[in-house]
N, C-alpha and C positions, 0 to 999 in steps of 0.2 A: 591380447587386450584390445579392446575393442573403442574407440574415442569418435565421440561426434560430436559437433559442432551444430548451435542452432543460433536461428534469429527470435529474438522475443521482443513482441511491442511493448513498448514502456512510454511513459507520457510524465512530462516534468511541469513541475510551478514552485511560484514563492509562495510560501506562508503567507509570509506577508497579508497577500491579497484577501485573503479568505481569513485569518486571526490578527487581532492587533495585538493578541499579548503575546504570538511569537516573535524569537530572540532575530535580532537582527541576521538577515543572511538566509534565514530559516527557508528551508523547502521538502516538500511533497515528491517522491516518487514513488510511481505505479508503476509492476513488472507484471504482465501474463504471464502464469503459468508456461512451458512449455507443450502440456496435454491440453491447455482451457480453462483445466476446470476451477482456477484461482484466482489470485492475483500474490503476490510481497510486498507489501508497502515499508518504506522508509518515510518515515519522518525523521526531520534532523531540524531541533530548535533546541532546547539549551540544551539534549543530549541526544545521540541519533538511539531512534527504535526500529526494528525490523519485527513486523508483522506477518505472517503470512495464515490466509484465510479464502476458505473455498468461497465459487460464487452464492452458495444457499446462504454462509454466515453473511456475506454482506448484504444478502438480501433481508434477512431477518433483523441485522443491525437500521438499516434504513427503517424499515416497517415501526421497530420499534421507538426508534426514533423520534419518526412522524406522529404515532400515537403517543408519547410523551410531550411532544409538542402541542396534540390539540387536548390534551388533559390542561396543559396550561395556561394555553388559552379560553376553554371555555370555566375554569379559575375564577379566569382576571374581569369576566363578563359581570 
């Protein structure tokens, strides 16, 4: 059987910061992949979720996003 051990960067925050409607305590964690090509995300506010999504979804998440964003904006014009 074969066992290895690795290090993986992760980056931590409060909710808080970034939502005011999450749950007291609430936070954000981001895990790399081991190969790169993702991330795992936890959120943990009123219940924890674990996501895990290669770097193209996130990058298609943001994109879409952004144009959701400027649909609303130019809306409110």
């Amino acid at each position: 059987m074969a066992i290895k051990k690795y290090k993986r960067d992760s980056i931590f925050a409060d909710l808080g910061d970034f939502c005011y409607l999450s749950a007291k305590d609430a936070y954000i964690e981001i895990t790399e992949w081991t190969n790169g090509d993702g991330y795992d995300i936890i959120i943990n506010s009123f219940q924890c979720n674990t996501i895990s999504l290669t770097r193209g979804e996130i990058k298609a998440i943001i994109k879409l996003t952004k144009l959701l964003n400027k649909e609303e904006h130019l809306k409110t014009k």
